[in-house]
PQR file of N, CA, C, O and H, with PARSE charges and radii, in Angstrom:
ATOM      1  N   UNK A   1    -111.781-195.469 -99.015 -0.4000 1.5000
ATOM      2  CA  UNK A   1    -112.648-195.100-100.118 -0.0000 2.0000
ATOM      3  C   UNK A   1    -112.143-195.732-101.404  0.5500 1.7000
ATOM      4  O   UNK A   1    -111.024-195.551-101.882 -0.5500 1.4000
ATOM      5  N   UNK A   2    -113.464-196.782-102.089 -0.4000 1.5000
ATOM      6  CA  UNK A   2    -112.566-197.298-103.520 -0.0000 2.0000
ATOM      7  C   UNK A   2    -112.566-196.042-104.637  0.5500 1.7000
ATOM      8  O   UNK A   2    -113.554-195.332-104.832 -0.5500 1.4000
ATOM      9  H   UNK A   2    -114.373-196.930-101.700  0.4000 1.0000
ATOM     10  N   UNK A   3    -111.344-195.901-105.302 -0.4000 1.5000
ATOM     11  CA  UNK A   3    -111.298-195.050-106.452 -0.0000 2.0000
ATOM     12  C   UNK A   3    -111.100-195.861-107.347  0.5500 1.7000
ATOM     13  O   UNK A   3    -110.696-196.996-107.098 -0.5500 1.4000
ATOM     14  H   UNK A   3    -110.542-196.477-105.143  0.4000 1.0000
ATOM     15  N   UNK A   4    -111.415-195.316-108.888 -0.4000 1.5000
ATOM     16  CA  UNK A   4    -111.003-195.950-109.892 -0.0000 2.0000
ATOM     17  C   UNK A   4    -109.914-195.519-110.805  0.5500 1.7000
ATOM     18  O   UNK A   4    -109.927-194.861-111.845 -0.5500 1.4000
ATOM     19  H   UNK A   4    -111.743-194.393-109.090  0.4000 1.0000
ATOM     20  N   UNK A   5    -108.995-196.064-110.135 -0.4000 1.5000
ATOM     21  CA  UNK A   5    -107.541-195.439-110.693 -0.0000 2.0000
ATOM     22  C   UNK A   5    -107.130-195.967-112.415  0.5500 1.7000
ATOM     23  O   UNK A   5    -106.391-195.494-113.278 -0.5500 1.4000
ATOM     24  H   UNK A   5    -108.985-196.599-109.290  0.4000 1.0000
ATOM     25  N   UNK A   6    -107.715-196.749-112.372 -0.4000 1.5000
ATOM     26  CA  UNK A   6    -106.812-197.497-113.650 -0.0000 2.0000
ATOM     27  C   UNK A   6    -107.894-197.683-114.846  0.5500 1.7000
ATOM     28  O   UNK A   6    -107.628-198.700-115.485 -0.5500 1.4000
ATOM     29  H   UNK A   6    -108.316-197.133-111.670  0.4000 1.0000
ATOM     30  N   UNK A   7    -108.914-197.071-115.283 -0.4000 1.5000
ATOM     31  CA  UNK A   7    -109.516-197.266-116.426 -0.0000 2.0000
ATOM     32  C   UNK A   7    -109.098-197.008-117.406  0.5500 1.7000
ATOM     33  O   UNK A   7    -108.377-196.037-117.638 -0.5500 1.4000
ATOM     34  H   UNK A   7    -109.130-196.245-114.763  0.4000 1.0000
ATOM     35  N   UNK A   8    -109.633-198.194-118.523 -0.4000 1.5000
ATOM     36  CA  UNK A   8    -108.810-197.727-119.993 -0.0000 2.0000
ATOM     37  C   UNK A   8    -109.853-196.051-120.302  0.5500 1.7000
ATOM     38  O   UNK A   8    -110.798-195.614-119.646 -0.5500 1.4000
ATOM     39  H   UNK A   8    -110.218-198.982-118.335  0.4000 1.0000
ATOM     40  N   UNK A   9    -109.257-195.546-121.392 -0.4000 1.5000
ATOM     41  CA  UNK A   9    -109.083-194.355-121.869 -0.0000 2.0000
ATOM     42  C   UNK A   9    -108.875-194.530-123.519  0.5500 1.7000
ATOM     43  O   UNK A   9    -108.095-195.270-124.118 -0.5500 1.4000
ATOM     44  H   UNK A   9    -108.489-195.901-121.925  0.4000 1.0000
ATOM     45  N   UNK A  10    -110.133-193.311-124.180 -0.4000 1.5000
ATOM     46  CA  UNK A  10    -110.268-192.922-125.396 -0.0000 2.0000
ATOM     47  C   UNK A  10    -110.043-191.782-125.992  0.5500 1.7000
ATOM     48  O   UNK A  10    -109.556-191.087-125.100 -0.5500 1.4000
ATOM     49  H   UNK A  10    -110.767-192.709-123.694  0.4000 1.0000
ATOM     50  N   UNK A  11    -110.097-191.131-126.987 -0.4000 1.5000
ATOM     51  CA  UNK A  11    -110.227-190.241-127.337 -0.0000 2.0000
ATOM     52  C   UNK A  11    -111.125-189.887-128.170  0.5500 1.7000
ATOM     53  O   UNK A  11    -110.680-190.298-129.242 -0.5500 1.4000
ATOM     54  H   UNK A  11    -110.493-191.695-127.711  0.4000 1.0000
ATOM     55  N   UNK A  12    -112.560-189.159-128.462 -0.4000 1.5000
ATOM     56  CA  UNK A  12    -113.176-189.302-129.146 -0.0000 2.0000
ATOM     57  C   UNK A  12    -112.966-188.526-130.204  0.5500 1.7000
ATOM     58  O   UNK A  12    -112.598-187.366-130.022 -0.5500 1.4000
ATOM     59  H   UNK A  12    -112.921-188.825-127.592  0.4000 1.0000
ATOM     60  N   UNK A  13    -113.168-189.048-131.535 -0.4000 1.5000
ATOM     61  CA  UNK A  13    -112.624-188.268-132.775 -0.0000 2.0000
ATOM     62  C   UNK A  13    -113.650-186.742-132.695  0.5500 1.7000
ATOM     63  O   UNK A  13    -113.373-185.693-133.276 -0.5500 1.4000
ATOM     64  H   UNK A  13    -113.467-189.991-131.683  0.4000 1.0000
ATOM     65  N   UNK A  14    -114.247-186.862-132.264 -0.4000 1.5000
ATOM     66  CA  UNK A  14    -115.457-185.617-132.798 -0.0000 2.0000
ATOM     67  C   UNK A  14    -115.034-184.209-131.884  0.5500 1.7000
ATOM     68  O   UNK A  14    -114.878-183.048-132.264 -0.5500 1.4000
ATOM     69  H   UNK A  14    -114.473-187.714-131.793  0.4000 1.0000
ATOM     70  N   UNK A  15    -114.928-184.774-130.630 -0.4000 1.5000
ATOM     71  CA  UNK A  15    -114.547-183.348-129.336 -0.0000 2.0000
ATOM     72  C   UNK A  15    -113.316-183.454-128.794  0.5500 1.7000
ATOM     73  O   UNK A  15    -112.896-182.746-127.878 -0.5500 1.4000
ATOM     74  H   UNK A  15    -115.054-185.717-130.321  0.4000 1.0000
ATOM     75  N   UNK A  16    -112.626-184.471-129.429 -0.4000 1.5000
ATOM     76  CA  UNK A  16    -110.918-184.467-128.865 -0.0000 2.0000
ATOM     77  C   UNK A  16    -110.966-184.713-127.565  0.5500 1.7000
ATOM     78  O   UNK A  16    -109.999-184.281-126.938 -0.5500 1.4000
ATOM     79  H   UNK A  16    -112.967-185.046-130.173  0.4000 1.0000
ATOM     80  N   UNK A  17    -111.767-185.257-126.970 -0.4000 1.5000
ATOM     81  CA  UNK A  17    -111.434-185.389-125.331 -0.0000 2.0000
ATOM     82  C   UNK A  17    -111.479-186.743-124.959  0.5500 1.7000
ATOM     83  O   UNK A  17    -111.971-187.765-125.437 -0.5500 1.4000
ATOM     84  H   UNK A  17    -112.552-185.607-127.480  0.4000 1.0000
ATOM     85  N   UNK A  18    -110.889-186.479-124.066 -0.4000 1.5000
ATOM     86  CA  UNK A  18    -110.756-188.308-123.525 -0.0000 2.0000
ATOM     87  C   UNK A  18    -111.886-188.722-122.739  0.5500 1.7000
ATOM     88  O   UNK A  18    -112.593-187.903-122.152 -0.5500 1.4000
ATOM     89  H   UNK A  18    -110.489-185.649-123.678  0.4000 1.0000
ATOM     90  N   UNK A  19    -112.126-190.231-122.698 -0.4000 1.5000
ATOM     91  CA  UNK A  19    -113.282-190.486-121.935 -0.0000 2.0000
ATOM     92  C   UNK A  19    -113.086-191.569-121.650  0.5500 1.7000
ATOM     93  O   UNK A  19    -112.534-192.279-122.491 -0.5500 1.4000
ATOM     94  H   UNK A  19    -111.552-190.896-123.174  0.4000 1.0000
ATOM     95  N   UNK A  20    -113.468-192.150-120.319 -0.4000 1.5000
ATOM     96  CA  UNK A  20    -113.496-193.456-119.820 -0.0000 2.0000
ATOM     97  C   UNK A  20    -114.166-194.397-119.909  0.5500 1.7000
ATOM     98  O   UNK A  20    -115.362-194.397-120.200 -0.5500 1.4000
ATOM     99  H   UNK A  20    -113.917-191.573-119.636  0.4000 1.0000
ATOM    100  N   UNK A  21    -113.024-195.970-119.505 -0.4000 1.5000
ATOM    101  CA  UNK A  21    -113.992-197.025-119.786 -0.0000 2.0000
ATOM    102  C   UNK A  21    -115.564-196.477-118.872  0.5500 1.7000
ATOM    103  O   UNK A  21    -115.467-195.600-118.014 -0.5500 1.4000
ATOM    104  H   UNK A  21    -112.052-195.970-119.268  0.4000 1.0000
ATOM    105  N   UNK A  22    -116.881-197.097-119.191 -0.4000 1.5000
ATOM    106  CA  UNK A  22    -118.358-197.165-118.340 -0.0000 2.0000
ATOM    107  C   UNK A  22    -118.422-198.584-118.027  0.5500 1.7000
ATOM    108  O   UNK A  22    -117.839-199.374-118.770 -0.5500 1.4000
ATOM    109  H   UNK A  22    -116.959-197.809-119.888  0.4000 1.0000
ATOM    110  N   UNK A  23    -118.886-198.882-117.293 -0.4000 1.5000
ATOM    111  CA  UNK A  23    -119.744-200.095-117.376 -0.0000 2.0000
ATOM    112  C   UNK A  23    -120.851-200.700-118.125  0.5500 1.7000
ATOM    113  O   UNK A  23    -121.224-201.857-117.934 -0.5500 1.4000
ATOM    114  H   UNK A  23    -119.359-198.240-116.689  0.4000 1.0000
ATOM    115  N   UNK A  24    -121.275-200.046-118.824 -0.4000 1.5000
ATOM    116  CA  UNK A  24    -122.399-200.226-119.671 -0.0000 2.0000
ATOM    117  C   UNK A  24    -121.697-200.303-120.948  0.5500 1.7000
ATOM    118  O   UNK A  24    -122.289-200.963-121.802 -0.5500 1.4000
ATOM    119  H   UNK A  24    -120.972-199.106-118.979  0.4000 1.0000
ATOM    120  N   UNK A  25    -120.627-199.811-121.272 -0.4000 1.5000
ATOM    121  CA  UNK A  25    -120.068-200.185-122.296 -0.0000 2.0000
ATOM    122  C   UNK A  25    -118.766-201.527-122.174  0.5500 1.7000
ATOM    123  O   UNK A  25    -117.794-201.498-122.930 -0.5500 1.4000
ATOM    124  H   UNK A  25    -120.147-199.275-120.578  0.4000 1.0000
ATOM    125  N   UNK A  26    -118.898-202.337-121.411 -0.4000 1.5000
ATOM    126  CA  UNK A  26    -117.758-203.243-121.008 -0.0000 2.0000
ATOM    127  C   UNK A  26    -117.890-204.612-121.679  0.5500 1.7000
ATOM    128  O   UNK A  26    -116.973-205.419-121.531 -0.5500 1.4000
ATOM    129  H   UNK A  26    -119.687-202.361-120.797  0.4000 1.0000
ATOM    130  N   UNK A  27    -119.103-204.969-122.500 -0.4000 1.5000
ATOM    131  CA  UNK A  27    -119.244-205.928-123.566 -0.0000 2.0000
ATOM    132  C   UNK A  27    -118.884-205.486-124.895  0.5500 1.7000
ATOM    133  O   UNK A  27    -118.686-206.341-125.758 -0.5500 1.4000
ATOM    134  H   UNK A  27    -119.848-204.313-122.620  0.4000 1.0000
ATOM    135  N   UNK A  28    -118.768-204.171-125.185 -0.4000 1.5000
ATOM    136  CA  UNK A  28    -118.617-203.715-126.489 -0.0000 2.0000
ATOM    137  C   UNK A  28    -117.551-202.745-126.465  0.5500 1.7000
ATOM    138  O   UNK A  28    -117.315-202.419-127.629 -0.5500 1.4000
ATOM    139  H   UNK A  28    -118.929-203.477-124.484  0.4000 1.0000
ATOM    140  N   UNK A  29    -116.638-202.006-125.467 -0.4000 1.5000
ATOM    141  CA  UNK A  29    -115.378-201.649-125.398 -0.0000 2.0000
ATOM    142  C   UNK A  29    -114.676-201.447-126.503  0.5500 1.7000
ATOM    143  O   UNK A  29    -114.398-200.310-126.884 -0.5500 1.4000
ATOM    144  H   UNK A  29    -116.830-202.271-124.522  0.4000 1.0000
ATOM    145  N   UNK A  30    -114.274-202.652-127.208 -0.4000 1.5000
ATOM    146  CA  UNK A  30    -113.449-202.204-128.141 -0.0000 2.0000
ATOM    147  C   UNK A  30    -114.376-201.902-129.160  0.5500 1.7000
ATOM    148  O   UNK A  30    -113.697-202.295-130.108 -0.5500 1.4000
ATOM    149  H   UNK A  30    -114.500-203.575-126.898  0.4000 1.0000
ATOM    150  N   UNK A  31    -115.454-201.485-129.687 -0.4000 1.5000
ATOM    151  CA  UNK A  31    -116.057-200.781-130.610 -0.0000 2.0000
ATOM    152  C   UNK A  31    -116.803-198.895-130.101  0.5500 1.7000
ATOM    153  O   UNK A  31    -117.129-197.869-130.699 -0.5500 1.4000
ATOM    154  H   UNK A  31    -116.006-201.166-128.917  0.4000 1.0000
ATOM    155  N   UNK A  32    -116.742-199.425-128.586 -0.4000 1.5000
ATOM    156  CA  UNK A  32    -116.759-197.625-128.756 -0.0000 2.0000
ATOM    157  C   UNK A  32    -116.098-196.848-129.165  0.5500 1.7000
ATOM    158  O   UNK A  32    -114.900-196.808-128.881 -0.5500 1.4000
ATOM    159  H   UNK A  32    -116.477-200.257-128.100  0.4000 1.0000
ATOM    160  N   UNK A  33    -116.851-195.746-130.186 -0.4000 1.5000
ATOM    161  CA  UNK A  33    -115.662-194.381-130.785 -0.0000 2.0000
ATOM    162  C   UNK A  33    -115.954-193.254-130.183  0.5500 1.7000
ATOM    163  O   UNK A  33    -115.180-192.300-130.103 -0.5500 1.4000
ATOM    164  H   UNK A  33    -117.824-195.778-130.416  0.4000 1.0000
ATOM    165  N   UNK A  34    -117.354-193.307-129.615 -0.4000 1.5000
ATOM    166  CA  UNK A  34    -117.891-191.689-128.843 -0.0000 2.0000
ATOM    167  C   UNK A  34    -118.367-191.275-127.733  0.5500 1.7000
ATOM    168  O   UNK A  34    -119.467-191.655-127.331 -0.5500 1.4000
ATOM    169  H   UNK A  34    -117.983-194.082-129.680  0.4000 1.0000
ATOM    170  N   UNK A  35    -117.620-190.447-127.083 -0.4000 1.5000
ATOM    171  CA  UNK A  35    -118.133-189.961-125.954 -0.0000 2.0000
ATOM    172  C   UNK A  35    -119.559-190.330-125.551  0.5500 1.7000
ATOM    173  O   UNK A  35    -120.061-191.047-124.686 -0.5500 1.4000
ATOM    174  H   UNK A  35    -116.727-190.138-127.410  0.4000 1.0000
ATOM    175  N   UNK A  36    -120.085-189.403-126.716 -0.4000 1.5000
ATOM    176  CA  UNK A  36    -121.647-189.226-125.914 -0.0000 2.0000
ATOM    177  C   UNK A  36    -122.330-189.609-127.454  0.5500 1.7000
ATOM    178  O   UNK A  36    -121.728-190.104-128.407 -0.5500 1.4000
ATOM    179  H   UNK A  36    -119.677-188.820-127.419  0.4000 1.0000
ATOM    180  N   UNK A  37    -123.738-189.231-127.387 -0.4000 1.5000
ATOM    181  CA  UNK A  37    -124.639-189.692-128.563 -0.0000 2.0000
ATOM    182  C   UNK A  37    -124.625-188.679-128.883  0.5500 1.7000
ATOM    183  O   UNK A  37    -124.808-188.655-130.100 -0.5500 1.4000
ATOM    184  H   UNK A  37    -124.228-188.829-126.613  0.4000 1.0000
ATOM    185  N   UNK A  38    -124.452-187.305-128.309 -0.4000 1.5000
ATOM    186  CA  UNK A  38    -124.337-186.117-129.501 -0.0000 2.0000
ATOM    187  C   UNK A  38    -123.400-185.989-129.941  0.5500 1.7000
ATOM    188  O   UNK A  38    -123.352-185.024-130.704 -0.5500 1.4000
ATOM    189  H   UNK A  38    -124.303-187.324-127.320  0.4000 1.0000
ATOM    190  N   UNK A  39    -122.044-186.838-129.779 -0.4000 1.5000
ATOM    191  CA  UNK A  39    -120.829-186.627-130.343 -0.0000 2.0000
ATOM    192  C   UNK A  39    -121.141-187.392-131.677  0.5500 1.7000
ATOM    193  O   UNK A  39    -120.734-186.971-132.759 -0.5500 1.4000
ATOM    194  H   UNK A  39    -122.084-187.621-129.159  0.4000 1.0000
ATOM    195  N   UNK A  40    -122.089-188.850-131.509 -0.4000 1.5000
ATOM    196  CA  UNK A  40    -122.394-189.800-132.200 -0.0000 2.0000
ATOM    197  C   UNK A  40    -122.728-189.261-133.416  0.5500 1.7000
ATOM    198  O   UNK A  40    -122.138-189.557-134.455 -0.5500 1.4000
ATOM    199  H   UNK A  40    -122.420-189.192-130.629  0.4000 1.0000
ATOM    200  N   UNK A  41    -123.852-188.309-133.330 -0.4000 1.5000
ATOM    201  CA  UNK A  41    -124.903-188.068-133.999 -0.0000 2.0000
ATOM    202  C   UNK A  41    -124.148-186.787-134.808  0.5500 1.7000
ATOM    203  O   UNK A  41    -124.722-186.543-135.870 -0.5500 1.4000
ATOM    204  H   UNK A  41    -124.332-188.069-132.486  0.4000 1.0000
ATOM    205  N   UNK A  42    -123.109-186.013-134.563 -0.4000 1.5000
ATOM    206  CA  UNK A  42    -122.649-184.714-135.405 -0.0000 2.0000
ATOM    207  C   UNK A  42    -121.275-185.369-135.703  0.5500 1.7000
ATOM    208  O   UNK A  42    -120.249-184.710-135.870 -0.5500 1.4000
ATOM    209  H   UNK A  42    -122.643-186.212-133.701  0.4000 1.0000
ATOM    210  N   UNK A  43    -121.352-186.945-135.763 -0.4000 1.5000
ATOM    211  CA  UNK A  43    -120.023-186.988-136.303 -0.0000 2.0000
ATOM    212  C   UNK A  43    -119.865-186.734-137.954  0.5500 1.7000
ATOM    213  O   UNK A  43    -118.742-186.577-138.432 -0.5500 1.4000
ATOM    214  H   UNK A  43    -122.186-187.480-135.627  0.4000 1.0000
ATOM    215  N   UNK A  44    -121.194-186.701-138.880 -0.4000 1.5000
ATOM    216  CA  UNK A  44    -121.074-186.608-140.489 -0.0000 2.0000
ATOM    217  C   UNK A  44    -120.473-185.451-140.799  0.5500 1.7000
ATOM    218  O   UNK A  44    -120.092-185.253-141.952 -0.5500 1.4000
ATOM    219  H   UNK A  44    -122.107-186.828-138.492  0.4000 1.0000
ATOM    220  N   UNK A  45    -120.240-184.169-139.436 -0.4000 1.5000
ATOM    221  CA  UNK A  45    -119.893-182.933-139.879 -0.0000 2.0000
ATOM    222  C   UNK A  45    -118.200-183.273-139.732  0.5500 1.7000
ATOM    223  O   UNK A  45    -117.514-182.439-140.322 -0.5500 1.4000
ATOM    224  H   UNK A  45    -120.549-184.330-138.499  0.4000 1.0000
ATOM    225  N   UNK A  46    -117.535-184.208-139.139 -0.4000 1.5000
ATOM    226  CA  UNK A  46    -116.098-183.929-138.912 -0.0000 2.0000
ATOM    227  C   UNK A  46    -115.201-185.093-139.515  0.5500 1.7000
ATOM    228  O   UNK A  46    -115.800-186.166-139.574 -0.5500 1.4000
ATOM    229  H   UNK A  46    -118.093-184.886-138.659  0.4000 1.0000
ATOM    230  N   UNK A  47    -114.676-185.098-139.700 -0.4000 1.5000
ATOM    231  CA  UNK A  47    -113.909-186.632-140.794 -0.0000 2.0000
ATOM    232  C   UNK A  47    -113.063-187.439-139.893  0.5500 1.7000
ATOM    233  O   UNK A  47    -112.480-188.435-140.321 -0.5500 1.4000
ATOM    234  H   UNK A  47    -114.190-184.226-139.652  0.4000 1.0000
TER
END
């Protein structure tokens, strides 16, 4: 069975949790900051 042992890893400023590389994000990688789009979208509430 393939696993994916070795993905890079974030932390998103908004929910403190870590989140993994996607594939859909693998052209733009180093500019993701957020989990999800609701993390995106309530980030004006957290600094």
């Amino acid at each position: 069975m393939h696993k994916k042992p070795h993905l890079p890893e974030k932390i998103c400023p908004v929910c403190q949790r870590p989140f993994t590389w996607r594939k859909k994000w693998a052209k733009d990688w180093d500019n993701v900051r957020y989990c999800s789009e609701r993390c995106r979208r309530s980030r004006s509430g957290q600094s």
